[in-house]
N, CA, C and O of each residue as an XYZ file, in Angstrom:
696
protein
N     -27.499     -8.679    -15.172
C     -26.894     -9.971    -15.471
C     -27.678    -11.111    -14.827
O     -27.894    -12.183    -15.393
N     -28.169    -10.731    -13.356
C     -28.891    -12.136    -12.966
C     -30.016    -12.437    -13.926
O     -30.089    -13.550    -14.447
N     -31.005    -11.370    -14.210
C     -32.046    -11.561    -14.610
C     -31.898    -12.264    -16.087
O     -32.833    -12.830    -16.653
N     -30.343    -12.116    -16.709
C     -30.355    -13.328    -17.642
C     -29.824    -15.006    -17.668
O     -29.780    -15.886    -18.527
N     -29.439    -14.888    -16.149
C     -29.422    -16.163    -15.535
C     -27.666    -16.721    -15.383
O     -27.128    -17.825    -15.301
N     -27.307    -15.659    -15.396
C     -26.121    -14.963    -15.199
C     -25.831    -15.137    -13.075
O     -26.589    -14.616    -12.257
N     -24.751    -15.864    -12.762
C     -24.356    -15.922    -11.691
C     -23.560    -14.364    -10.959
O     -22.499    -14.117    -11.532
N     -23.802    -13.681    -10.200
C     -23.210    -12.843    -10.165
C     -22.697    -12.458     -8.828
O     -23.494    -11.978     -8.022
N     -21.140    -12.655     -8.426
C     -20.807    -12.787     -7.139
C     -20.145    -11.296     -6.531
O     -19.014    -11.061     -6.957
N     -20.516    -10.646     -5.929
C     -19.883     -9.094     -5.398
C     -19.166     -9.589     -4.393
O     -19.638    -10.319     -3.521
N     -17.605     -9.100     -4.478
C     -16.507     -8.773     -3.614
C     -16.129     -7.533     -2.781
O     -15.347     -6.666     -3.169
N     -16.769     -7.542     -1.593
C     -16.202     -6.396     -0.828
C     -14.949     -5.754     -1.127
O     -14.051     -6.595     -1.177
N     -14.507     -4.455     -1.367
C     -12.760     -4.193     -0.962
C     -12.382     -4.273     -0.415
O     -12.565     -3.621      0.614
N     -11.492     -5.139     -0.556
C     -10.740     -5.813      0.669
C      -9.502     -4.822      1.321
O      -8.665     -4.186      0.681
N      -9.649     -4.893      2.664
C      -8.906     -3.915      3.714
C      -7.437     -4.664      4.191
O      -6.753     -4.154      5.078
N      -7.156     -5.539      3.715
C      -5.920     -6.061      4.146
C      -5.420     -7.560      3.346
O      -6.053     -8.558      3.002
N      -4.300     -7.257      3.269
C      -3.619     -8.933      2.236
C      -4.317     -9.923      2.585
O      -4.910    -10.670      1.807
N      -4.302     -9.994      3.653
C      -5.601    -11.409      4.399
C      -6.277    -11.464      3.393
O      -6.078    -12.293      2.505
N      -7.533    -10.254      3.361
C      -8.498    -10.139      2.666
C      -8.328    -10.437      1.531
O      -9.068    -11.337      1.131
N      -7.136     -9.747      0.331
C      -6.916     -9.735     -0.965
C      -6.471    -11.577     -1.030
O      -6.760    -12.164     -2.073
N      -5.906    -12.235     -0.093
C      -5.402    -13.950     -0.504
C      -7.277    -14.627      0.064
O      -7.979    -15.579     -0.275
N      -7.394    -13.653      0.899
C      -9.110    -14.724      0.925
C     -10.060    -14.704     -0.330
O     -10.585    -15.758     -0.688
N     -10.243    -13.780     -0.862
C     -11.027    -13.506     -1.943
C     -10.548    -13.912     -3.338
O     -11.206    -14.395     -4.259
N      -9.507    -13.664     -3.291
C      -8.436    -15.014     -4.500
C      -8.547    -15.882     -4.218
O      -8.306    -16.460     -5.279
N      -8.760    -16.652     -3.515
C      -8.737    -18.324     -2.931
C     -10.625    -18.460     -3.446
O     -10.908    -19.505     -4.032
N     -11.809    -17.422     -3.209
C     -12.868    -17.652     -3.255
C     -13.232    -17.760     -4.611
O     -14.019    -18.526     -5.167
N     -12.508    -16.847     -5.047
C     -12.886    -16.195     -6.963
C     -12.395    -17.648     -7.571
O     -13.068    -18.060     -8.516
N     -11.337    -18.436     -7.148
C     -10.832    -19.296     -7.759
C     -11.556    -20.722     -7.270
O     -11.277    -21.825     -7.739
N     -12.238    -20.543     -6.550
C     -13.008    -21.501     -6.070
C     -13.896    -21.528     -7.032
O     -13.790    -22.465     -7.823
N     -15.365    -20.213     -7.314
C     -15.846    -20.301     -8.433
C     -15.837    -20.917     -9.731
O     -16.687    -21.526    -10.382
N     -14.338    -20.508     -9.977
C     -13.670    -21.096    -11.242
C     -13.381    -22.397    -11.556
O     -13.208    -22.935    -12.650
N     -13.336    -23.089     -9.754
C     -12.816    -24.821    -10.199
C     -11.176    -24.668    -10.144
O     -10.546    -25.725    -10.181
N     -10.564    -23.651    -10.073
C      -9.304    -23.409     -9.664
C      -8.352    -23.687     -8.231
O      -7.283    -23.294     -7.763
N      -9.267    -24.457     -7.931
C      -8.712    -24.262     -5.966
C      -7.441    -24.346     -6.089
O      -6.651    -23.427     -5.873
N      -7.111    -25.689     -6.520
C      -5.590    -26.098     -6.256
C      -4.436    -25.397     -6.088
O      -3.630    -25.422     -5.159
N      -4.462    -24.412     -7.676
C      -3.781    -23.307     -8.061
C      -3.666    -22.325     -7.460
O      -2.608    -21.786     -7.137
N      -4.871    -21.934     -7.213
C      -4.966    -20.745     -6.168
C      -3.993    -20.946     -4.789
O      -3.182    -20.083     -4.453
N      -4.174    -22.091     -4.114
C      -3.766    -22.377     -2.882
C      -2.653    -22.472     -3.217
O      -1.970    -22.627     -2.204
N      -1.700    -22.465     -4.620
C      -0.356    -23.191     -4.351
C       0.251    -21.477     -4.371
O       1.277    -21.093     -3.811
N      -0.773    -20.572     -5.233
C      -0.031    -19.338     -5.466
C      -0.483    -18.768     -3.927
O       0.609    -18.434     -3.467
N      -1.259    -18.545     -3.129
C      -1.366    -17.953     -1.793
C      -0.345    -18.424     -1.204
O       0.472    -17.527     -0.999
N       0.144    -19.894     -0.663
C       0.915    -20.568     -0.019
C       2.533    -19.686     -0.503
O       3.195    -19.024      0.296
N       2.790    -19.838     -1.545
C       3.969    -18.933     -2.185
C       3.952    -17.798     -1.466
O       4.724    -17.650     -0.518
N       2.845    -16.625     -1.928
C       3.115    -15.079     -1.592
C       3.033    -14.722      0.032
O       3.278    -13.591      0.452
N       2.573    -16.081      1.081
C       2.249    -15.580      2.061
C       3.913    -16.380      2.520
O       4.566    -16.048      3.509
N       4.239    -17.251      1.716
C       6.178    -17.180      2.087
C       6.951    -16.501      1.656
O       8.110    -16.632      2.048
N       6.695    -15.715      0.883
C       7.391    -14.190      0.463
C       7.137    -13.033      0.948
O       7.855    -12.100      0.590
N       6.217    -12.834      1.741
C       5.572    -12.024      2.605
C       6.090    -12.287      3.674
O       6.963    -11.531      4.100
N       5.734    -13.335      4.348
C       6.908    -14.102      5.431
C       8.048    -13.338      5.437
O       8.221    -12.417      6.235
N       8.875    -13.683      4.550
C      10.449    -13.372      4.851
C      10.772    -11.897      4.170
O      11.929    -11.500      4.033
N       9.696    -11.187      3.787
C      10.087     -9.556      3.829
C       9.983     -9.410      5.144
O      10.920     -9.043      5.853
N       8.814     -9.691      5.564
C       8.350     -9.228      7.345
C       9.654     -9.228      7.991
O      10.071     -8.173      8.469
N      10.310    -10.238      8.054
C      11.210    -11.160      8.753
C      12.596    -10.071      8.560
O      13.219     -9.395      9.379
N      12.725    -10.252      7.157
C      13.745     -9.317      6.788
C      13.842     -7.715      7.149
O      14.884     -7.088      6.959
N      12.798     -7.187      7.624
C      12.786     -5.817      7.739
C      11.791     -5.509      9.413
O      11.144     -4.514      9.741
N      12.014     -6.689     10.100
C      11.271     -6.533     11.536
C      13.004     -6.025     11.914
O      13.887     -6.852     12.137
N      13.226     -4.522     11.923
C      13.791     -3.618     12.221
C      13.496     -2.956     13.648
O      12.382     -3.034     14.165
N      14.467     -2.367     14.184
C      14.128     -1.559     15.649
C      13.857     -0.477     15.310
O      12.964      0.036     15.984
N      14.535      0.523     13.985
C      14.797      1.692     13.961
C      14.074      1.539     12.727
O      14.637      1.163     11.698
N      12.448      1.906     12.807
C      11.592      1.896     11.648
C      11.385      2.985     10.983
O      10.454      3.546     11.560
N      11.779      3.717      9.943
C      11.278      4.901      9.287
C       9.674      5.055      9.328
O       8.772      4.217      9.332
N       9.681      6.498      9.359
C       7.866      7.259      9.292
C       7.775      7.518      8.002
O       8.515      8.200      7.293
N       6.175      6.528      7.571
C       6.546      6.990      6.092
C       5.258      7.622      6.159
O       4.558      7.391      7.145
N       4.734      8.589      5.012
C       3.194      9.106      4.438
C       3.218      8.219      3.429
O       4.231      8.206      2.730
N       2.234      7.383      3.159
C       1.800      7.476      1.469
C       0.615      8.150      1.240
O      -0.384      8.038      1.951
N       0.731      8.993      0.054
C      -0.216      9.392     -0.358
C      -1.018      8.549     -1.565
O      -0.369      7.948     -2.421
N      -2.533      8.556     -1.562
C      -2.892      8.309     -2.499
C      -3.924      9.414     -3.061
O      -4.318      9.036     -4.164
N      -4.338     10.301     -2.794
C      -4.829     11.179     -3.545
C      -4.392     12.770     -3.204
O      -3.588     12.791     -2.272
N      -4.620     13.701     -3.567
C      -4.199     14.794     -3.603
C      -4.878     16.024     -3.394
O      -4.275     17.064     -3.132
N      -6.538     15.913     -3.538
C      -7.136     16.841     -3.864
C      -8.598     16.415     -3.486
O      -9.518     16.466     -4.302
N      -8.806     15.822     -1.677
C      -8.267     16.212     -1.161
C      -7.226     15.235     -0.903
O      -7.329     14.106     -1.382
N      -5.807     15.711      0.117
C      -4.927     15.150      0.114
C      -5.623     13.462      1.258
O      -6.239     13.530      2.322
N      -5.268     12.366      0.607
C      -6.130     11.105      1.076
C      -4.209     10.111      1.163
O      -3.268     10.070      0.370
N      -4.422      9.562      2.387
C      -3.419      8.262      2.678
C      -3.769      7.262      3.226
O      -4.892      7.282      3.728
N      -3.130      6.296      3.314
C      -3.186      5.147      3.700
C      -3.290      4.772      5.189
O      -2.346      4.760      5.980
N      -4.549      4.473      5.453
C      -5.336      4.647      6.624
C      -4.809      2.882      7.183
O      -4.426      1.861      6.611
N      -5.117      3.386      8.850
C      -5.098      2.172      9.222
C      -5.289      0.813      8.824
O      -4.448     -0.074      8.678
N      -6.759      0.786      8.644
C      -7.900     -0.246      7.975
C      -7.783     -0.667      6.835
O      -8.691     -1.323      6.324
N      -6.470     -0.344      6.086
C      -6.187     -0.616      4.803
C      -4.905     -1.582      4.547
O      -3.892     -1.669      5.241
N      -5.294     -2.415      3.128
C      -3.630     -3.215      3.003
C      -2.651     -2.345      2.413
O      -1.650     -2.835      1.892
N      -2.888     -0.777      2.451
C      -2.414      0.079      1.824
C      -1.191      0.404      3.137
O      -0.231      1.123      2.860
N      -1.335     -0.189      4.545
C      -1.259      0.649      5.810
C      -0.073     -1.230      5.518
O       1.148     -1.179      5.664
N      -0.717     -2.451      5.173
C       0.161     -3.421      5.150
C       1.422     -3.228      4.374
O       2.384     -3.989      4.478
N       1.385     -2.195      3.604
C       2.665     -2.615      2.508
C       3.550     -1.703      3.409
O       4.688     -2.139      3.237
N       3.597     -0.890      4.089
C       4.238     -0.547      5.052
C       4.556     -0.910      6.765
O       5.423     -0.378      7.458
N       4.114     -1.389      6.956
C       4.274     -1.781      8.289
C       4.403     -3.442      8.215
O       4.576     -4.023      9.287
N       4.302     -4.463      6.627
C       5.186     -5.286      6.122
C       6.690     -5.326      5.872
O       7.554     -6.128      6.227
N       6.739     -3.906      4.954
C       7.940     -3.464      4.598
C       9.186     -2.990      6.014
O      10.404     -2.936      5.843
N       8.547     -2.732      7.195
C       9.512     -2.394      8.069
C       9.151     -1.111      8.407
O       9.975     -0.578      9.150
N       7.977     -0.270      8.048
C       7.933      1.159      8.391
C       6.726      1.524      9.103
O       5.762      0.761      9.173
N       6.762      2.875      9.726
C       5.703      3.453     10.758
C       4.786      4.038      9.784
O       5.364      4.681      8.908
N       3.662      3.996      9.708
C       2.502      4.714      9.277
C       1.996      5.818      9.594
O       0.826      5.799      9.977
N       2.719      7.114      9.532
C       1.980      8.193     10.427
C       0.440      8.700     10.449
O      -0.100      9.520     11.191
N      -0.128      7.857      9.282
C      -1.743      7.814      9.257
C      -2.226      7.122     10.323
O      -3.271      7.640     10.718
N      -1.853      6.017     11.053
C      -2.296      5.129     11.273
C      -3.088      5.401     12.457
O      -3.889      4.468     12.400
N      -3.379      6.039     13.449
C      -4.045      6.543     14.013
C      -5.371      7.171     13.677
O      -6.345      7.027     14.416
N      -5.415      7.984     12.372
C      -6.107      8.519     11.915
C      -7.486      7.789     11.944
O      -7.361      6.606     11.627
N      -8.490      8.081     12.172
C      -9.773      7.439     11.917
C     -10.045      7.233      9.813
O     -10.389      6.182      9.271
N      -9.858      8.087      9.349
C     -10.054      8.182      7.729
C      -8.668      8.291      6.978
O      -7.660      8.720      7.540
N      -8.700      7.814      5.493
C      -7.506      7.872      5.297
C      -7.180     10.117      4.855
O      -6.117     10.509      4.374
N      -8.063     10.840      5.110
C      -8.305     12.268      4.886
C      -7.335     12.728      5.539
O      -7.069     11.817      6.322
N      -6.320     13.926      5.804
C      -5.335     14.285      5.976
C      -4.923     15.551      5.259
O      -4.955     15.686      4.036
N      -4.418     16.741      6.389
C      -4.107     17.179      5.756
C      -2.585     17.670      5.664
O      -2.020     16.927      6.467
N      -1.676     18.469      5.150
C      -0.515     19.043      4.754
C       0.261     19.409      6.196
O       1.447     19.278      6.498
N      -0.706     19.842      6.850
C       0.035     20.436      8.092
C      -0.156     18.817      9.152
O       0.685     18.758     10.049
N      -0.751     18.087      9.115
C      -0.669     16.988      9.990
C       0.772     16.102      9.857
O       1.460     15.443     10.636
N       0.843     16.549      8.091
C       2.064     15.594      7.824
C       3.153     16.311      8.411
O       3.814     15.886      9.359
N       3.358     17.578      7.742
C       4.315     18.023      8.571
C       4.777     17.859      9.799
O       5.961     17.620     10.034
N       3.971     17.964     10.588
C       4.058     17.789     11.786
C       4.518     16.548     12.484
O       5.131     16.397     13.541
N       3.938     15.495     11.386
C       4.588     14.233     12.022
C       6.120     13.607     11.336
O       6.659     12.555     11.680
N       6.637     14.604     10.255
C       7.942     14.986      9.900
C       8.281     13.359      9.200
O       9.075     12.521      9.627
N       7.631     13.300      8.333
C       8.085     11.346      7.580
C       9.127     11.396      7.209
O       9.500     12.378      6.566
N       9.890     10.439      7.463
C      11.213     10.232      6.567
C      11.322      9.848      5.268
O      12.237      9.866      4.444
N       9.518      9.289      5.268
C      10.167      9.071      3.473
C       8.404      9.225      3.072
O       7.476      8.879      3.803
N       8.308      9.809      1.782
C       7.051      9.323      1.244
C       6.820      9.091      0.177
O       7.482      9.630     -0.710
N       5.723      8.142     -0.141
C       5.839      7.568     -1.267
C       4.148      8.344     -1.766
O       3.276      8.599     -0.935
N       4.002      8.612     -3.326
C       3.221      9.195     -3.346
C       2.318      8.235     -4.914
O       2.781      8.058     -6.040
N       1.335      7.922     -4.507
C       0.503      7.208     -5.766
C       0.858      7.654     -7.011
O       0.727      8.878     -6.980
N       1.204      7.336     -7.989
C       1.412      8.057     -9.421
C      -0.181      8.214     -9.281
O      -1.016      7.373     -8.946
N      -0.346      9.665     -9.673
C      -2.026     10.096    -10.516
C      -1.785     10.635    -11.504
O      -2.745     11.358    -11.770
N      -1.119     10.701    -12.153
C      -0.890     11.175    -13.627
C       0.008     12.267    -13.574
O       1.201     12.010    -13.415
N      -0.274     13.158    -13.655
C       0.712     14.665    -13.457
C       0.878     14.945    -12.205
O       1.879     15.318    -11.594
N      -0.286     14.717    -11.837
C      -0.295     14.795    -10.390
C       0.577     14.391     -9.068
O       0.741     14.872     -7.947
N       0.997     13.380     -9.710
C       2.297     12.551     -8.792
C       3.664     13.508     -8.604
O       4.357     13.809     -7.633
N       3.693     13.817     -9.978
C       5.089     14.835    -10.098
C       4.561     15.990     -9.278
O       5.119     16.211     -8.203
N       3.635     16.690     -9.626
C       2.890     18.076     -8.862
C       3.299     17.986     -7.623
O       4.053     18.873     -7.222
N       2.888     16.845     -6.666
C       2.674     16.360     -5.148
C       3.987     16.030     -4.639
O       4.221     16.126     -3.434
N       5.060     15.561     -5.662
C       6.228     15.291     -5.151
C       7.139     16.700     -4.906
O       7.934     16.956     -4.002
N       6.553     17.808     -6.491
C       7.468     18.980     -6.188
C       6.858     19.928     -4.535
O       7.439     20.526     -3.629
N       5.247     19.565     -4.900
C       5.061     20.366     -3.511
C       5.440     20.152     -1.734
O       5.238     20.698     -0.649
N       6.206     18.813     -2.417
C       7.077     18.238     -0.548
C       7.994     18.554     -0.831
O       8.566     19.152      0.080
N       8.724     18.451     -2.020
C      10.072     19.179     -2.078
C      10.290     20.655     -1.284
O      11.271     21.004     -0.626
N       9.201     21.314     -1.530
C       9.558     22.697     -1.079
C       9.835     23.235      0.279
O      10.396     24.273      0.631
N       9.208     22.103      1.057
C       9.462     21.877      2.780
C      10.724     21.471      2.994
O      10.973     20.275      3.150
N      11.447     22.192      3.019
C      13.126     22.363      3.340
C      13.184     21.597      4.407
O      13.853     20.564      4.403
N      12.444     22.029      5.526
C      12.740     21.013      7.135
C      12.025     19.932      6.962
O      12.808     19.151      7.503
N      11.218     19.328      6.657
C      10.630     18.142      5.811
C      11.761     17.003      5.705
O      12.382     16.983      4.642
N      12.088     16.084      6.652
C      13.070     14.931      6.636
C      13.100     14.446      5.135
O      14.216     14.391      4.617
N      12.309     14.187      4.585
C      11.761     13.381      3.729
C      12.179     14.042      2.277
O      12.789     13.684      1.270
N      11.345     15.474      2.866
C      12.607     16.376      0.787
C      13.840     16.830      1.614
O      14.427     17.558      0.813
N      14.599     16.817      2.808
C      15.676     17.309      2.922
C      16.878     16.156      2.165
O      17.909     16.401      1.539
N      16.023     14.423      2.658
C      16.837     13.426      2.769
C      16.725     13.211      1.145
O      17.303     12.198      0.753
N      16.180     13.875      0.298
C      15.433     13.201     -0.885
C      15.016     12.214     -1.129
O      15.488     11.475     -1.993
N      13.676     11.870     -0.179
C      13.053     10.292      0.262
C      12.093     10.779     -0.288
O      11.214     10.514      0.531
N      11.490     11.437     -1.290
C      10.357     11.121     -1.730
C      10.002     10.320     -3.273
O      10.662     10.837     -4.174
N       9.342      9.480     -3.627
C       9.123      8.513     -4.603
C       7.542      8.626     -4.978
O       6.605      9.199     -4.421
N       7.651      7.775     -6.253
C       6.406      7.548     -6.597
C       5.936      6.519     -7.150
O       6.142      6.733     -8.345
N       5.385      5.433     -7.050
C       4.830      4.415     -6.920
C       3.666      4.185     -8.367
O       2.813      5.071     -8.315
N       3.453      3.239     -9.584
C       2.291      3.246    -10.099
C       0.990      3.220     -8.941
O       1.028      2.685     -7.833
N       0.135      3.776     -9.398
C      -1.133      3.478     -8.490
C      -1.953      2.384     -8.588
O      -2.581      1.936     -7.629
N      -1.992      1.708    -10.247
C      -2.488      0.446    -10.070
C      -1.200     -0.634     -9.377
O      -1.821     -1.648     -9.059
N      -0.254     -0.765     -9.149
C       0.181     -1.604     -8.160
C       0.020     -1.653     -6.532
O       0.258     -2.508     -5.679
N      -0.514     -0.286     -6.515
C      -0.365     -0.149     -5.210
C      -2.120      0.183     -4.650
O      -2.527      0.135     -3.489
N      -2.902      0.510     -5.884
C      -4.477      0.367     -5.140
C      -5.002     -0.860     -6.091
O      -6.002     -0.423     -6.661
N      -4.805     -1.940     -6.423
C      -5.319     -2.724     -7.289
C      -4.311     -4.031     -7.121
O      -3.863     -4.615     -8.107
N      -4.131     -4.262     -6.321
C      -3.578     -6.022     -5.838
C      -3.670     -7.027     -6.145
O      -4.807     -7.457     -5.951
N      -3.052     -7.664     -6.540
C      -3.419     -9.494     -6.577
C      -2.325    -10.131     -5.569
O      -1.168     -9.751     -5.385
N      -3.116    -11.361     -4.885
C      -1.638    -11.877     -3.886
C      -0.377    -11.488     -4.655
O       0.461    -10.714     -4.193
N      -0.278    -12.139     -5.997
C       1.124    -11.932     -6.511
C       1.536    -10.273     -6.432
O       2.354     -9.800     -5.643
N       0.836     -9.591     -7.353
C       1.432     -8.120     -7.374
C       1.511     -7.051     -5.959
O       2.052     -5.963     -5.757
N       0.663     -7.995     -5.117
C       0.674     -6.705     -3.798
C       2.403     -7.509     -3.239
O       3.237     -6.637     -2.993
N       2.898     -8.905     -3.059
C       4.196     -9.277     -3.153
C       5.481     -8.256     -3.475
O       6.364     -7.655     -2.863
N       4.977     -8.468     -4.912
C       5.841     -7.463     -5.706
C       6.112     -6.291     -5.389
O       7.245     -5.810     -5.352
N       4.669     -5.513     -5.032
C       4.847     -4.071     -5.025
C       5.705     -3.968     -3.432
O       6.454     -3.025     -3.177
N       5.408     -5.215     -2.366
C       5.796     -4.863     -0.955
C       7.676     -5.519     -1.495
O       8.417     -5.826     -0.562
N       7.901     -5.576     -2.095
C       9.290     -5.478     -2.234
C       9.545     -4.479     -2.791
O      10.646     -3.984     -2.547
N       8.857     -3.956     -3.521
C       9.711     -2.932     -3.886
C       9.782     -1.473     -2.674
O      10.849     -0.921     -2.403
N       8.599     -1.100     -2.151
C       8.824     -0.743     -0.698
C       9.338     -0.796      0.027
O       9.804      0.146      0.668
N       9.500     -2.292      0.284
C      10.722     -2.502      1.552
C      11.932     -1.966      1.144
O      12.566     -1.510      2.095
N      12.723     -1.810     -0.411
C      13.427     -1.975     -0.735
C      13.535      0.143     -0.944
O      14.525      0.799     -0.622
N      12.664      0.534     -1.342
C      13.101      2.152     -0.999
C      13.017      2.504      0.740
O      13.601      3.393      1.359
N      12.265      1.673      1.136
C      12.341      2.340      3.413
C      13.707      1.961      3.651
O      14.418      2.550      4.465
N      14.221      0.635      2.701
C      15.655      0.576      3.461
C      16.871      0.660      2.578
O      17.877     -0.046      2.656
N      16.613      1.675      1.686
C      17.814      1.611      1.038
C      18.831      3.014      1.639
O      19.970      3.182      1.205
């Protein structure tokens, strides 16, 4: 594309909402959009605001999310994947983890109360029946496990990562 005189701007993946409202604010800069941009950041970071607010809880549920399966991959510290939970009011039992890589027996062990698992196609259902089967498993005893589209939840825009962190907050505390 440059070489036909074509402007061409690369966006890091961004590791946190920060990141996803900075790079919307930049893309829209490009565009001659500032204004807009700033009025929609200003919005989602006051709706973001008052989930925080609303769910800065004492008694925080342990959640897993999964986003892949094979191998089993979650939502690592360093990620806004690690924000929609610890926005929403909940503990990250990845969060320690150096990678989001993980395996079956780590989770167990750290016994989540709830997990939410990326839709991957069949796969989502597959991953949900295979926590079901962990009887002592808080999470299939309590029947806290869910599943999430994956483009809402790996593919963000200020507005939709909003969206998707309500709807989160809204299964950690129902």
């Amino acid at each position: 594309l440059e070489s036909l005189g074509i402007k061409v701007v690369i966006f890091p993946a961004a590791k946190s909402f920060n990141e996803i409202c900075a790079q919307f604010l930049e893309l829209a800069a490009l565009l001659g959009k500032e204004k807009e941009a700033q009025d929609i950041v200003k919005e989602v970071n006051s709706k973001t605001d008052a989930i925080k607010e609303k769910y800065a809880v004492p008694d925080k549920p342990k959640v897993f999310l999964q986003i892949g399966a094979r191998p089993l991959f979650a939502a690592a510290a360093d990620s806004f994947l690690n924000d929609f939970i610890e926005f929403a009011g909940g503990v990250n039992i990845v969060r320690q983890a150096k990678t989001g890589l993980y395996s079956r027996e780590q989770v167990l062990k750290s016994n989540p109360d709830i997990i939410i698992i990326a839709n991957m196609g069949i796969a989502g259902e597959e991953e949900k029946k295979a926590w079901q089967r962990y009887k002592n498993l808080s999470a299939a005893k309590n029947n806290r496990i869910y599943i999430i589209d994956s483009y809402k939840l790996c593919s963000p825009t200020p507005v939709s990562f909003t969206e998707t962190l309500e709807e989160i907050a809204k299964i950690l505390h129902s």
